[in-house]
C-alpha positions as CSV (number, residue, x, y, z in Angstrom):
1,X,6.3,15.8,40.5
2,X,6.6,13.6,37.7
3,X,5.3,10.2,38.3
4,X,5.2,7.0,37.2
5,X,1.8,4.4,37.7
6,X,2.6,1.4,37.3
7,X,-0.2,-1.4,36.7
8,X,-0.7,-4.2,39.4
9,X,-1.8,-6.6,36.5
10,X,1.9,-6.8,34.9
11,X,4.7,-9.2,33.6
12,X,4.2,-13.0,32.7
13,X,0.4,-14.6,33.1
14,X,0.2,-17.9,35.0
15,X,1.0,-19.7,31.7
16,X,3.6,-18.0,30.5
17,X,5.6,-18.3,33.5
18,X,5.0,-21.9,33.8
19,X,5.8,-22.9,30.1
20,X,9.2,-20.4,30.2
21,X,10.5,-21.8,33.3
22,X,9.5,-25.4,32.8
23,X,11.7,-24.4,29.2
24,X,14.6,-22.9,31.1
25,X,14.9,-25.9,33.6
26,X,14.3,-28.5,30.8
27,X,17.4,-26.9,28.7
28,X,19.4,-26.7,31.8
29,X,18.5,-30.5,31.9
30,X,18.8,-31.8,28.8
31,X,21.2,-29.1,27.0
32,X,19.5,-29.3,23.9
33,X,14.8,-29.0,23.0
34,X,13.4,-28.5,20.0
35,X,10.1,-26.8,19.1
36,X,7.7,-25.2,16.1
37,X,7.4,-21.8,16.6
38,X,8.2,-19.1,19.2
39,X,6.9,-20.6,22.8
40,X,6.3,-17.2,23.5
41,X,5.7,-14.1,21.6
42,X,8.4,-11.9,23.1
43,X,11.9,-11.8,20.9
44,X,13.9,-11.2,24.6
45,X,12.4,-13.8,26.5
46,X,13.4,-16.1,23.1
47,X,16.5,-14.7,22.4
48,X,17.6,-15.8,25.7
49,X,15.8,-19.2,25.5
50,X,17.7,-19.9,22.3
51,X,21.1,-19.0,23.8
52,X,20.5,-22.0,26.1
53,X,19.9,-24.2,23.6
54,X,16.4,-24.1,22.3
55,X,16.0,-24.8,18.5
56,X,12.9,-23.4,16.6
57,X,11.6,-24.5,13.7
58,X,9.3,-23.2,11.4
59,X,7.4,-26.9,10.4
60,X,7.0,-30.5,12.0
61,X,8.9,-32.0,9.0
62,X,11.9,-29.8,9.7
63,X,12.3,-30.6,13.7
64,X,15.4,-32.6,14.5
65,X,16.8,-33.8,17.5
66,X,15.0,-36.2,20.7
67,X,13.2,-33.5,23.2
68,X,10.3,-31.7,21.6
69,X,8.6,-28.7,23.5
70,X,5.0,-27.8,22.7
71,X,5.1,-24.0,23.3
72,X,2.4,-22.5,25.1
73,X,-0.2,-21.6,22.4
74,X,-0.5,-25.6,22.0
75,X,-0.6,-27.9,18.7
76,X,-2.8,-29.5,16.8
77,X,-3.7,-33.1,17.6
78,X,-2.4,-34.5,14.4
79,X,1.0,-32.7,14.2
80,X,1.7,-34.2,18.0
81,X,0.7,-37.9,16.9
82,X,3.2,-37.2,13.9
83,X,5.9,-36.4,16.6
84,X,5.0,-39.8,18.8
85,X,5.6,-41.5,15.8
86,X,8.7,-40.3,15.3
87,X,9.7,-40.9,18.9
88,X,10.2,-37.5,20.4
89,X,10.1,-37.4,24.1
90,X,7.3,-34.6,24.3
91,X,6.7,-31.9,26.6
92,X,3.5,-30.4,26.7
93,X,3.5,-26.6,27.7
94,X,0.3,-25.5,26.2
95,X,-1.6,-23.3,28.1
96,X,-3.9,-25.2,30.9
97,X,-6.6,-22.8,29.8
98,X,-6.1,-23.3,26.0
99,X,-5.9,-27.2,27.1
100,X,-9.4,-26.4,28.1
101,X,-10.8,-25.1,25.2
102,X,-8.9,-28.3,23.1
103,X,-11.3,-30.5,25.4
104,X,-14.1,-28.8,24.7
105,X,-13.9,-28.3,21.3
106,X,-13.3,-32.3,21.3
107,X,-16.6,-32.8,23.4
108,X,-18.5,-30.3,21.1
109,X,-16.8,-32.1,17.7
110,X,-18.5,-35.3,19.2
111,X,-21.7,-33.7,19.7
112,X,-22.1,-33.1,15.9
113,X,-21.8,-28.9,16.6
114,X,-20.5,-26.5,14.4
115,X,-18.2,-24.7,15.6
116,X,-17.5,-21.2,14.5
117,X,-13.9,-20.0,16.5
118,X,-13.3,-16.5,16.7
119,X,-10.3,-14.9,16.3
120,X,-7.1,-14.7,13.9
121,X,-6.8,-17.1,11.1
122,X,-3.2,-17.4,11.3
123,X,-2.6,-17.7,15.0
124,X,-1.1,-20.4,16.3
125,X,-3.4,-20.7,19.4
126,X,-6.8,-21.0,16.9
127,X,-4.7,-23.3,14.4
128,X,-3.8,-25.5,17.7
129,X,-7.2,-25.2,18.5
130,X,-8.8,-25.9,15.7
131,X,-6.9,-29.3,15.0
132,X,-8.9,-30.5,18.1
133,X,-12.2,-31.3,16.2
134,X,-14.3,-31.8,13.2
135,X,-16.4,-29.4,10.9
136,X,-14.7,-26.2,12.3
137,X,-14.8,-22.3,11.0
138,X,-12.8,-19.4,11.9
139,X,-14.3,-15.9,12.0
140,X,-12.3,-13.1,12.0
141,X,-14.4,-10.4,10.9
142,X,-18.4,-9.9,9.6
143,X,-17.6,-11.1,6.6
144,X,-17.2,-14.7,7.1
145,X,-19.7,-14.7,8.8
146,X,-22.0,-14.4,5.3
147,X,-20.0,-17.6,3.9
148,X,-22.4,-19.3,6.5
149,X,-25.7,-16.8,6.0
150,X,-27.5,-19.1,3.7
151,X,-26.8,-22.2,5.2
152,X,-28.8,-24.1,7.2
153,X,-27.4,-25.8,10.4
154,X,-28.4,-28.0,13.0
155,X,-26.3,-27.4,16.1
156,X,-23.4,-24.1,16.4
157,X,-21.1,-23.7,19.1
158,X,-19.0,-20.2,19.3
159,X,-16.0,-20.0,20.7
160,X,-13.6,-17.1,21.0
161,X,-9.3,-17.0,20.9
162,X,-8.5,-16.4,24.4
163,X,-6.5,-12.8,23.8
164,X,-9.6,-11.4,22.1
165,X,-11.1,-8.3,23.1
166,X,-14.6,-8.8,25.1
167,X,-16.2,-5.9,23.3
168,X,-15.0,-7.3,20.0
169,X,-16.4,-10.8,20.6
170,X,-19.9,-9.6,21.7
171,X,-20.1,-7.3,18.6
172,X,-18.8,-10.5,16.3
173,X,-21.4,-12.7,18.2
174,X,-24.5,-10.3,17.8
175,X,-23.7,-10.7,13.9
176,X,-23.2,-14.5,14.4
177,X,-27.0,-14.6,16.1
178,X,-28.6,-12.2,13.6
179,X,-26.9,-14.1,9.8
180,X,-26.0,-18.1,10.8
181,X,-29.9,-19.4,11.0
182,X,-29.6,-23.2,13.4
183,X,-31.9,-25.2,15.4
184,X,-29.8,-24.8,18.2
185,X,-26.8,-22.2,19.1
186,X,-24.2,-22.2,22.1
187,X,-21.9,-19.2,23.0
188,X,-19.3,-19.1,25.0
189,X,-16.5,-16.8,26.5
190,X,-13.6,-18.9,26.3
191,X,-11.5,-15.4,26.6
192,X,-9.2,-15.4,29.3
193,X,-9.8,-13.8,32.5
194,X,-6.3,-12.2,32.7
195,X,-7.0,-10.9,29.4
196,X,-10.4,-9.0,30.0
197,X,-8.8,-8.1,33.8
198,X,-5.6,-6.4,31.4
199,X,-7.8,-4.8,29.3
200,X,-9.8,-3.2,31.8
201,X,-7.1,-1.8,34.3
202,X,-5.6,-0.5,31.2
203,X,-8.5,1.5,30.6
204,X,-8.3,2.8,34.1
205,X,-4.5,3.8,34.2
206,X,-5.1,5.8,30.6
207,X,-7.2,8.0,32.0
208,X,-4.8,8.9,34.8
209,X,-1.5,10.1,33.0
210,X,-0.2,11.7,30.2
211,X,1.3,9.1,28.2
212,X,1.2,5.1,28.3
213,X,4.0,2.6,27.6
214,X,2.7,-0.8,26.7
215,X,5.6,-3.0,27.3
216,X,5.7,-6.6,25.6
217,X,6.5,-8.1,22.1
218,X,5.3,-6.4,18.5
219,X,4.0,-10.1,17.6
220,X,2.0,-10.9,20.8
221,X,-1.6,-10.3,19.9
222,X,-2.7,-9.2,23.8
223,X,0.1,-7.0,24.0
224,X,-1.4,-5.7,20.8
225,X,-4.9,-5.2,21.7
226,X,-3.8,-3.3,24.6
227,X,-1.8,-0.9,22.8
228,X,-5.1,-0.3,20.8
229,X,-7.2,0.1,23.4
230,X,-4.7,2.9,25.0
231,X,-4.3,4.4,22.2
232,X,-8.2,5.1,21.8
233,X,-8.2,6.4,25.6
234,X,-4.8,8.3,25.1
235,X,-3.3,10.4,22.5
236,X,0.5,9.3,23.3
237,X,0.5,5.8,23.7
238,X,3.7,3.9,22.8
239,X,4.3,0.0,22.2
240,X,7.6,-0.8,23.7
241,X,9.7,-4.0,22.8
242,X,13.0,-3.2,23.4
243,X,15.0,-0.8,25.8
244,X,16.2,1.0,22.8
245,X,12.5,2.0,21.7
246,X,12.8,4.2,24.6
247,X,14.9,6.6,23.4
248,X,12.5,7.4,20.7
249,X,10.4,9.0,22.9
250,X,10.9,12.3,24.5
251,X,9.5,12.7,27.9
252,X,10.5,16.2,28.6
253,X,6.6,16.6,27.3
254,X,5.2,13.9,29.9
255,X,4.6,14.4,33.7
256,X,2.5,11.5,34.4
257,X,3.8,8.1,33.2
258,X,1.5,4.8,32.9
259,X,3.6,1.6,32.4
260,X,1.2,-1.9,31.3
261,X,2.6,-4.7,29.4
262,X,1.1,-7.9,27.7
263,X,1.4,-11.3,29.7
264,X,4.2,-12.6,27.9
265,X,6.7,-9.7,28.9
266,X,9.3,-10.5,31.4
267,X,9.8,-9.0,34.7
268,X,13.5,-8.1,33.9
269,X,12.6,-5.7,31.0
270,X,9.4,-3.9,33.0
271,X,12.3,-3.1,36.1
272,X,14.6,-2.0,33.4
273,X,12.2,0.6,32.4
274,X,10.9,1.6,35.2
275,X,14.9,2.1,36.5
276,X,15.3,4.0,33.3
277,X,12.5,6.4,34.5
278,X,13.4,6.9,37.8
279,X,16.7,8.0,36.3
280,X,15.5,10.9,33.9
281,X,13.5,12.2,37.8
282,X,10.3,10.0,37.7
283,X,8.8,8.7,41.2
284,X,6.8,5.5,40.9
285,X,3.6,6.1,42.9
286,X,0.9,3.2,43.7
């Protein structure tokens, strides 16, 4: 019997759901939101967003309009005191548990810490994050961590993006301890729980079928690190964005069938695929 397994850890995460719906009812509302950058990394989740009316912009300087959205990976401090000042009715839609981490790193700021943020330079969740304090790095690999080797610190916080991969934060912290010489040093696993409970389900489905479909956006970086985590447990593991990247694969060769996805990929696309499979004679099986 070919069969597909489907994980129970699927679709949008608590926060995703929360800052697309809040979007959809606030466009139904007010006809017409802007915002700076995608709120969510999935281009069918935006492209129907933007069909109701949502306008993205690449910059604060270019935003028009009255209603401003702040998508879910959050801002930083100074671009939303720029949008008060120009009177936008604001709508906050950041993450509650990246809101955390903004508090935090406020607290920390205060406390005369440096604080070293792990994760991607150019993500909009650690740029957001990062306008939240004072006397900040980000580490994205071992070697900035020997910008710092020499230096002599007082007080070091760590902090991680919340999409990173456990395994990878421990290995980037065990270099953090061993180089950056301070007086005092706090770590912290400011990863996300869905994240690490993602990742490790992944693991388990892998190991179980033939081939893997990730499901979710080509931009979203947990939909990302779970396609590379697959791939090392699987040799045919596929990243799937669209319904038409299906076709691209022939599953004449596959009997078993595991279907994940990252937490910003809609429910309507995961049924669509798993219809798609039952068509072609798969049986989904818990």
């Amino acid at each position: 019997m070919k069969k597909i397994i489907v994980a129970k850890n699927i679709g949008f995460c608590f926060g995703v759901k929360r800052a697309v719906e809040t979007t959809e009812e606030l466009l139904y509302k007010l006809k017409s939101l802007s915002t700076v950058g995608d709120v969510v990394h999935n281009p069918l989740v935006m492209e129907k967003l933007k069909l109701k009316g949502l306008k993205v912009y690449n910059s604060i300087e270019e935003v028009k309009g009255k209603f401003f959205l702040i998508r879910s990976h959050g801002l930083p401090k100074n671009q939303i005191e720029k949008l008060k000042k120009l009177n936008f009715k604001i709508y906050d839609m950041t993450c509650p548990f990246v809101k955390k981490i903004h508090y935090l790193v406020e607290d920390l700021s205060n406390k005369c810490y440096t604080i070293l943020i792990v994760g991607n330079k150019n993500h909009p969740e650690v740029l957001g994050i990062k306008g939240y304090g004072r006397n900040i790095k980000i580490i994205e690999n071992k070697q900035d961590i020997l910008k710092h080797k020499h230096k002599k610190l007082d007080r070091v916080a760590v902090i991680s993006q919340t999409t990173l991969n456990f395994d990878y934060y421990y290995d980037i912290v065990k270099n953090i301890i061993e180089m950056v010489k301070a007086k005092e040093m706090l770590v912290l696993n400011t990863i996300c729980k869905v994240t690490e409970e993602r990742e490790k389900e992944s693991i388990e489905i892998t190991k179980k079928v033939d081939t893997v479909l990730v499901l979710g956006g080509k931009e979203s970086s947990n939909t990302k690190k779970l396609f590379k985590i697959c791939k090392k447990e699987c040799k045919y593991c596929f990243l799937v964005e669209n319904f038409s990247d299906l076709s691209k694969i022939n599953f004449n060769n596959f009997n078993e069938v595991g279907i994940i996805s990252g937490t910003s990929t809609p429910n309507f696309f995961i049924k669509e695929v798993i219809e798609y499979l039952k068509k072609i004679g798969y049986k989904e099986v818990s």
